[in-house]
PASEBA-1860 file (N, C-alpha, C; in nm, 3 decimals):
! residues 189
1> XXXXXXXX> -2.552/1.503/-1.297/-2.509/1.590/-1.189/-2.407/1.517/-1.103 ~ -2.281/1.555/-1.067/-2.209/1.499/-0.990/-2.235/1.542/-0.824 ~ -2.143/1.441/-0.764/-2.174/1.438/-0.636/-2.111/1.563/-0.542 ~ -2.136/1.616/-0.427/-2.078/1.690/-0.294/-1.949/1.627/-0.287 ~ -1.862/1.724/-0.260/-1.745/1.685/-0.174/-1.759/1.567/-0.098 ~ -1.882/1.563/-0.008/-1.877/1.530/0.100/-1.923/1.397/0.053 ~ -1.978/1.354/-0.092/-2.018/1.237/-0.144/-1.961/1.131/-0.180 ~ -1.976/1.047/-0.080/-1.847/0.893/-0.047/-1.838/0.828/-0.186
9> XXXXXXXX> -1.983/0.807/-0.210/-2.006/0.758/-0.313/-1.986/0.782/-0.416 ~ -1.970/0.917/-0.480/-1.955/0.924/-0.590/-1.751/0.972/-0.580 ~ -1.685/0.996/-0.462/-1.513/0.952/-0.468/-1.510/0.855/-0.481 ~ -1.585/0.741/-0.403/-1.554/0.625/-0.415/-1.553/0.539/-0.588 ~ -1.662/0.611/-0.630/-1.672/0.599/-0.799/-1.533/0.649/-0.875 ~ -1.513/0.777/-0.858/-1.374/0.856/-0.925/-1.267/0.770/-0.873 ~ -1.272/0.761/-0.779/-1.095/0.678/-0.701/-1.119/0.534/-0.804 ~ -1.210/0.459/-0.805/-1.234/0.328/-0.868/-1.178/0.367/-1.019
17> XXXXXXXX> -1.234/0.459/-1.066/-1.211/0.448/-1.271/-1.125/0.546/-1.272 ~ -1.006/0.626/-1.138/-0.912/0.657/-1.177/-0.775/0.548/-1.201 ~ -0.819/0.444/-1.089/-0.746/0.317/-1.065/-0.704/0.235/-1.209 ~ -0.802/0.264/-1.264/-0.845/0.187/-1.405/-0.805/0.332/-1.508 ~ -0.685/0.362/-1.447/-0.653/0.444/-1.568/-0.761/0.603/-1.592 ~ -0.834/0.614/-1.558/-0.945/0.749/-1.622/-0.898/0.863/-1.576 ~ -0.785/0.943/-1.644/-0.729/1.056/-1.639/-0.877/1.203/-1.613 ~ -1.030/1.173/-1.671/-1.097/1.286/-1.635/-1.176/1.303/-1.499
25> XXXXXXXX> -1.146/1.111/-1.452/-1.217/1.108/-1.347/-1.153/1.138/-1.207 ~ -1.005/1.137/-1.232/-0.910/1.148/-1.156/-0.848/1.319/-1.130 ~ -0.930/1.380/-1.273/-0.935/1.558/-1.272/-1.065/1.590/-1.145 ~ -1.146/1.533/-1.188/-1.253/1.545/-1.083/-1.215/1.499/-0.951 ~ -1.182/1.379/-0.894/-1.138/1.354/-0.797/-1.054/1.437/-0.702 ~ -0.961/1.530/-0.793/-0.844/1.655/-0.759/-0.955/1.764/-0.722 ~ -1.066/1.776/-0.823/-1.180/1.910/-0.827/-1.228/1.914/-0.679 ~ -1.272/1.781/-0.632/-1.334/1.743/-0.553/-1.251/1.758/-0.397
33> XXXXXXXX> -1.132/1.742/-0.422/-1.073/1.709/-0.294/-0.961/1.761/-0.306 ~ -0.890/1.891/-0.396/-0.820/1.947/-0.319/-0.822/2.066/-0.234 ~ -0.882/2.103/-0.222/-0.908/2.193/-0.049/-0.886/2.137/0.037 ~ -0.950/2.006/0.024/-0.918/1.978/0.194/-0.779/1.945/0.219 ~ -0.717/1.836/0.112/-0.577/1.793/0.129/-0.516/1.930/0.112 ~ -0.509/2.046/0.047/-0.422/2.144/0.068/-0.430/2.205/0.183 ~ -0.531/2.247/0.265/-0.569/2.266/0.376/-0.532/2.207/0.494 ~ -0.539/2.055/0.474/-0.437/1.998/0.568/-0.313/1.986/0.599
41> XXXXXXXX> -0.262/1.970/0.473/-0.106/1.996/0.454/-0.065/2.166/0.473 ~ -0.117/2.287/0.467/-0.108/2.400/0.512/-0.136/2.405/0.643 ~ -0.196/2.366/0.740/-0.214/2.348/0.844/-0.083/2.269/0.944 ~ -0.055/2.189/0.873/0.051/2.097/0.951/0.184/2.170/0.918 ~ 0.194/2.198/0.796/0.316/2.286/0.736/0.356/2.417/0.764 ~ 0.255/2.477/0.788/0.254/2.642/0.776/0.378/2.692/0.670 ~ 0.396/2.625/0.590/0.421/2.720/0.458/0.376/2.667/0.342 ~ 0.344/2.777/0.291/0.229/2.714/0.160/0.343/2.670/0.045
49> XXXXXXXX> 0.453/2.655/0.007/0.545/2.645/-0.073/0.562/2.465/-0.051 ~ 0.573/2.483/0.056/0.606/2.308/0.101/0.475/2.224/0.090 ~ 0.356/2.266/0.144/0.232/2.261/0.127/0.191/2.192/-0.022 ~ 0.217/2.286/-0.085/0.192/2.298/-0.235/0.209/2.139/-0.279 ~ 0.402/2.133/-0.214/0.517/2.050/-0.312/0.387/1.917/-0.247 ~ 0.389/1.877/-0.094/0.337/1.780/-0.032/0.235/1.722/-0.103 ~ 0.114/1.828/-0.152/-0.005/1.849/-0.223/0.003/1.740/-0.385 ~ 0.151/1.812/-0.392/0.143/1.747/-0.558/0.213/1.581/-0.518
57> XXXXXXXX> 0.295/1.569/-0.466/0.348/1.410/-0.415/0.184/1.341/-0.361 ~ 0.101/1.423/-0.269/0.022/1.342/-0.241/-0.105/1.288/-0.372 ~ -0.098/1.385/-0.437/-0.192/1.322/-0.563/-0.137/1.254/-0.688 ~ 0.016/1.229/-0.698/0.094/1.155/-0.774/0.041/0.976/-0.707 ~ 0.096/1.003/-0.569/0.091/0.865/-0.492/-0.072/0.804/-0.517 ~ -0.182/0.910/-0.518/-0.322/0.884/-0.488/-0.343/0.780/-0.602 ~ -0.273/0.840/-0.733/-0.326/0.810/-0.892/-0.243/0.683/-0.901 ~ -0.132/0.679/-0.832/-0.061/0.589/-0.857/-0.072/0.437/-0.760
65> XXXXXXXX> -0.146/0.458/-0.663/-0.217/0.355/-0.605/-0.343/0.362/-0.546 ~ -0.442/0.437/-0.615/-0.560/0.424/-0.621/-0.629/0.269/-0.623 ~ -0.588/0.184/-0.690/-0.611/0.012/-0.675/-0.569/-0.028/-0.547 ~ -0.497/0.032/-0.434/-0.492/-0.028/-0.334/-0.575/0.032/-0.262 ~ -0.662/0.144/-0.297/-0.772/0.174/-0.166/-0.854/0.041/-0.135 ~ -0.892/0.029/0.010/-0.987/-0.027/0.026/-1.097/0.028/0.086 ~ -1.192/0.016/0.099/-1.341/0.058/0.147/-1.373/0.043/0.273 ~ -1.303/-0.088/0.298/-1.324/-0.166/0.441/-1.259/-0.036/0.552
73> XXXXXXXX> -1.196/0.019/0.517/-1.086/0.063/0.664/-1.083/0.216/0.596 ~ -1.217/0.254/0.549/-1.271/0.418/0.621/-1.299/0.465/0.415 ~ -1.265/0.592/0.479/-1.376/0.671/0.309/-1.284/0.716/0.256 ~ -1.282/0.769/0.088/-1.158/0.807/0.029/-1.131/0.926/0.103 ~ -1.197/0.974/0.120/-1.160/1.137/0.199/-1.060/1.116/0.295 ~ -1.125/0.990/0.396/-0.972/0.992/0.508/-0.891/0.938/0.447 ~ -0.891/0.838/0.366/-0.767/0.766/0.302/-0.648/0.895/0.240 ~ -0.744/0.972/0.160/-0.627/1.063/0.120/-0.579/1.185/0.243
81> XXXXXXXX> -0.718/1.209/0.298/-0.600/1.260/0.402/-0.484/1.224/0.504 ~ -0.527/1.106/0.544/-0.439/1.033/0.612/-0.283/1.014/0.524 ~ -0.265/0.994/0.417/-0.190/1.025/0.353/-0.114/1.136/0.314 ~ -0.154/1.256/0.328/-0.131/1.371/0.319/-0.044/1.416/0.452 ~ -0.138/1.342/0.543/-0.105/1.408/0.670/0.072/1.336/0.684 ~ 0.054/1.230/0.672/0.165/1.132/0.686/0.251/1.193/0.610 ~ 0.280/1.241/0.486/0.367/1.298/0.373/0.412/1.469/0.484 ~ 0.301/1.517/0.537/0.336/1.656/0.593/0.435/1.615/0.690
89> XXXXXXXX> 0.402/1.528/0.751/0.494/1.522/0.848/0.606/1.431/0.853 ~ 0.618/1.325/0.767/0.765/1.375/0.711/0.856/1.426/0.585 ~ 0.767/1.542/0.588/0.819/1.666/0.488/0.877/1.761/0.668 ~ 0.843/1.762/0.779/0.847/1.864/0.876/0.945/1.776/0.928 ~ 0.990/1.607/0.993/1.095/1.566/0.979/1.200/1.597/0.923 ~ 1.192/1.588/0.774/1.290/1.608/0.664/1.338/1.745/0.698 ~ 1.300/1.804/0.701/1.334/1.963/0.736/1.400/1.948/0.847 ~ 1.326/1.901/0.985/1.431/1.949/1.086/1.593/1.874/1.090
97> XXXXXXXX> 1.592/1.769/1.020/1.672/1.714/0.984/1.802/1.797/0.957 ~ 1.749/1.833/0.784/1.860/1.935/0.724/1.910/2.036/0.803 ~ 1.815/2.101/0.874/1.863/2.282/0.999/1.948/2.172/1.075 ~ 1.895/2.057/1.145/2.005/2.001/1.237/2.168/1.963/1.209 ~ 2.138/1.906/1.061/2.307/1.876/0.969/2.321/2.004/0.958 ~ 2.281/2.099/0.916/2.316/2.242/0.904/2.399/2.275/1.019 ~ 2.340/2.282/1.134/2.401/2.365/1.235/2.500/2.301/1.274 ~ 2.523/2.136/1.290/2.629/2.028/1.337/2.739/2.062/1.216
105> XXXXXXXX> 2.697/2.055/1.111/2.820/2.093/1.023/2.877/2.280/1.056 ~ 2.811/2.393/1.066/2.870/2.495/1.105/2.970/2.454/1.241 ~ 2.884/2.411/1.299/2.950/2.375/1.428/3.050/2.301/1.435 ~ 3.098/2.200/1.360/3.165/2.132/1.307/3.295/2.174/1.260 ~ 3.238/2.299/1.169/3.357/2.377/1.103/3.409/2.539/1.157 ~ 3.359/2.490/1.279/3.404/2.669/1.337/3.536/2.632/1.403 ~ 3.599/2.728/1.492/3.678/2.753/1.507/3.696/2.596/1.630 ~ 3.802/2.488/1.614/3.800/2.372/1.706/3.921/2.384/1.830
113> XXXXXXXX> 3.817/2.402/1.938/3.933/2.441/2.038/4.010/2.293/2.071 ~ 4.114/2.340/2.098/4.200/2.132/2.119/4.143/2.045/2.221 ~ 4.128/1.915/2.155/4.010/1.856/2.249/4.090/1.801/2.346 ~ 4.104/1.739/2.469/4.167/1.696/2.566/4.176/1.563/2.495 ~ 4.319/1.476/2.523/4.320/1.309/2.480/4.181/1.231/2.574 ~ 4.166/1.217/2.677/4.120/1.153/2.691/3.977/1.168/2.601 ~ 3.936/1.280/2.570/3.794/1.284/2.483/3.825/1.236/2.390 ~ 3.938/1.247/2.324/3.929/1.176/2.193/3.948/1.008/2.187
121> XXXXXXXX> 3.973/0.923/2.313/4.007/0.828/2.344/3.846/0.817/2.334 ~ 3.793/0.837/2.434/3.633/0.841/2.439/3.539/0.817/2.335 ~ 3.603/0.932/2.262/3.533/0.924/2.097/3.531/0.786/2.000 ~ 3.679/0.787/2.017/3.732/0.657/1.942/3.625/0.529/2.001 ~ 3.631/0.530/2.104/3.561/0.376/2.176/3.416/0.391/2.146 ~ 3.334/0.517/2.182/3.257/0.514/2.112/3.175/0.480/1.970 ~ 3.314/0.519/1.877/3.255/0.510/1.749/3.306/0.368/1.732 ~ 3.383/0.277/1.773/3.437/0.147/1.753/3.323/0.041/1.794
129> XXXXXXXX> 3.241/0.124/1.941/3.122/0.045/1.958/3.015/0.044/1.862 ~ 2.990/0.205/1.800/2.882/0.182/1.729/2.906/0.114/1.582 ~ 3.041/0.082/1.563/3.019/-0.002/1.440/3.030/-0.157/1.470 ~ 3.057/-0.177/1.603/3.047/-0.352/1.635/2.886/-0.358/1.633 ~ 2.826/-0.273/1.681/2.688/-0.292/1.696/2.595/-0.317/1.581 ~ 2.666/-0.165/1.514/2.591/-0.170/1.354/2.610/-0.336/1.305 ~ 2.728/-0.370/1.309/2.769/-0.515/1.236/2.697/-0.634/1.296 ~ 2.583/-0.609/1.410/2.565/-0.695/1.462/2.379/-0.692/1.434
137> XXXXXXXX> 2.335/-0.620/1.340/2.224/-0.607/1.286/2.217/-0.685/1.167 ~ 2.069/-0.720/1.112/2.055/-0.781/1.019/2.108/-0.651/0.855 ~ 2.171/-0.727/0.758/2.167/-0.643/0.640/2.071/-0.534/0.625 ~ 1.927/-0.570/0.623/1.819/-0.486/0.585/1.845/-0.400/0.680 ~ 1.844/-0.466/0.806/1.810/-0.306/0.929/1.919/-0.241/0.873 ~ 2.058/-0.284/0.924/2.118/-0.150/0.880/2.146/-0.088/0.755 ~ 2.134/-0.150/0.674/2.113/-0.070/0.549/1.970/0.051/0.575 ~ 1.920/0.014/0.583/1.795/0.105/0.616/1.838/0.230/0.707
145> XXXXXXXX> 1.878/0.186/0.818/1.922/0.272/0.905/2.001/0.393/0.865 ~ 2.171/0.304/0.770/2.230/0.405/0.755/2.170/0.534/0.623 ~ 2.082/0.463/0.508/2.002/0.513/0.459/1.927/0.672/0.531 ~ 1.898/0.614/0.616/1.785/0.707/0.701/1.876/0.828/0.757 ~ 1.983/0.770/0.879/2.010/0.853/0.972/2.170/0.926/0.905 ~ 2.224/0.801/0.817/2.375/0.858/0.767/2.379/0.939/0.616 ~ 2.255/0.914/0.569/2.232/0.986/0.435/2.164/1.067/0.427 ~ 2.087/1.080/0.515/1.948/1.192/0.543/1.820/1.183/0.488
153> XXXXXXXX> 1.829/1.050/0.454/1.653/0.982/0.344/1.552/1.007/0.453 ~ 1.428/1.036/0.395/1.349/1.019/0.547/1.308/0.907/0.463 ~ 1.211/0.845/0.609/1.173/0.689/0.590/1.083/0.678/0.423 ~ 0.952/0.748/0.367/0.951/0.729/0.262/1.049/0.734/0.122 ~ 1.126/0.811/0.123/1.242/0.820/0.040/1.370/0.650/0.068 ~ 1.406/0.608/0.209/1.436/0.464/0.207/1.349/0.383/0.141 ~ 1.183/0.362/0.193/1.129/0.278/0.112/1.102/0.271/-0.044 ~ 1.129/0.411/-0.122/1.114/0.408/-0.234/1.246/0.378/-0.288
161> XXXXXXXX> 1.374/0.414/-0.223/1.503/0.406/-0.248/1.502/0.216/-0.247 ~ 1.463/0.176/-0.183/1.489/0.019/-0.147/1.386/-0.049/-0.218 ~ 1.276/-0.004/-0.295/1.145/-0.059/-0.336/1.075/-0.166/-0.239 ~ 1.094/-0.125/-0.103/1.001/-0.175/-0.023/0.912/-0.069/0.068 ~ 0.770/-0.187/0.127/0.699/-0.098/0.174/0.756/-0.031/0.290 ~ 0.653/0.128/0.264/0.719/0.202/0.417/0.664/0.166/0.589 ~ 0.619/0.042/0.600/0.544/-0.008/0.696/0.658/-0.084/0.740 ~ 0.721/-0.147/0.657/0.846/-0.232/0.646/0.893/-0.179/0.664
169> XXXXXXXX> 0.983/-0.064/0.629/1.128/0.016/0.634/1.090/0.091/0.800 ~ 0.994/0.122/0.824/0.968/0.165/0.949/0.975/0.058/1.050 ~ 0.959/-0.048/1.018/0.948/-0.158/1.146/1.112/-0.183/1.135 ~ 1.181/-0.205/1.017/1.284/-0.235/1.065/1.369/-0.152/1.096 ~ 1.384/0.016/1.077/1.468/0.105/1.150/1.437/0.075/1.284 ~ 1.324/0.041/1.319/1.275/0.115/1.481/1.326/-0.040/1.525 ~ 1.319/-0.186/1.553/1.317/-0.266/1.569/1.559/-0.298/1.551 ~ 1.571/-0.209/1.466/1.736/-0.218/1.447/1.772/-0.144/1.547
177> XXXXXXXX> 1.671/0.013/1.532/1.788/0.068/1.646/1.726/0.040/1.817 ~ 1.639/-0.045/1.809/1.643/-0.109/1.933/1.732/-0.177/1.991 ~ 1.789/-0.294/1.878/1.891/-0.373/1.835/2.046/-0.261/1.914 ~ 2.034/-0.180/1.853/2.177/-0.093/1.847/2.180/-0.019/2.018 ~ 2.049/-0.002/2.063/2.056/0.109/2.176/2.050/0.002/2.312 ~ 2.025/-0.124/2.290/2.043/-0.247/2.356/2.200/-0.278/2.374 ~ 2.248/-0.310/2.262/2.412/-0.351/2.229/2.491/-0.260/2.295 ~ 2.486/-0.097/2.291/2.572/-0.036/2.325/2.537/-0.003/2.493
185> XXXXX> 2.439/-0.010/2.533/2.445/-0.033/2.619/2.465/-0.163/2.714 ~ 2.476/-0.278/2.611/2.554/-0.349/2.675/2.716/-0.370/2.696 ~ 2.759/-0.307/2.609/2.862/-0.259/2.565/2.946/-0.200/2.673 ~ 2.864/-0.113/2.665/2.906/-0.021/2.796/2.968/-0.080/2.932 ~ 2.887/-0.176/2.938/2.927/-0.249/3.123/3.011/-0.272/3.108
END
């Protein structure tokens, strides 16, 4: 007889001999626990289409590092949700992202009333600062950065793009553009 949903012990069994490869134990593991991860990710998402996609990335990642669960720091249940949740939300990043390049590019390409010189003088100094600044970051940060903010990667897509962890790629965007929002405002004076 297999275990309840709610049975640590017997995920904790399936997550173990899916780790080790066991494609039926890892069917069960899905049997077992996708409601809730779809449920969560429908909840955070509100569209079941995206939901779905989140759903299937989150049980690719599960199978695919199932050997790094640990036991110590909570139950498979939160492990995978916590994961899920993290993937929903930046799947809801990623999105507002694109509507935002969306509308900056319409906006971009509508009708351009003539800008006054001095704005474009403005502009210029601006963008001259933000590349002394950029240049004044380590390789990784800004590579990462421009990754992120000039290509439109969200942070898991950099860390898989870069084959480093996303704990990493997150410390060093946030820690660069500290770097950058420091500079230009020193800049500024």
């Amino acid at each position: 007889m297999h275990g309840s949903p709610t049975d640590g012990t017997e995920l904790s069994r399936l997550l173990a001999a899916s780790a080790a490869g066991d494609h039926a134990a890892f069917a069960r593991l899905y049997d077992l626990t996708n409601a809730r991860v779809y449920g969560l990710a429908l909840r955070v998402l509100n569209d079941r289409s995206h939901a779905e996609e989140v759903v299937q990335e989150s049980y690719l990642h599960f199978w695919q590092q199932a050997h790094r669960y640990d036991s110590g720091r909570g139950s498979v249940v939160n492990w995978m949700l916590t994961i899920a949740h993290r993937r929903s939300v930046d799947r809801i990043r990623s999105e507002e992202l694109y509507r935002r390049r969306g509308s900056e590019y319409t906006s971009a390409n509508a009708a351009v009333p003539s800008t006054p010189l001095v704005e474009v003088v403005e502009q210029h100094e601006e963008t001259l600062t933000l590349r002394r600044c950029l240049g004044r970051l380590t390789n990784l940060q800004r590579d990462s950065i421009e990754l992120s903010y000039f290509d439109g990667m969200t942070y898991p897509e950099v860390a898989a793009y870069t084959a480093t962890p996303l704990p990493t790629i997150k410390s060093r965007i946030r820690d660069g553009l500290r770097s950058l929002r420091h500079c230009v405002k020193t800049e500024e004076v």
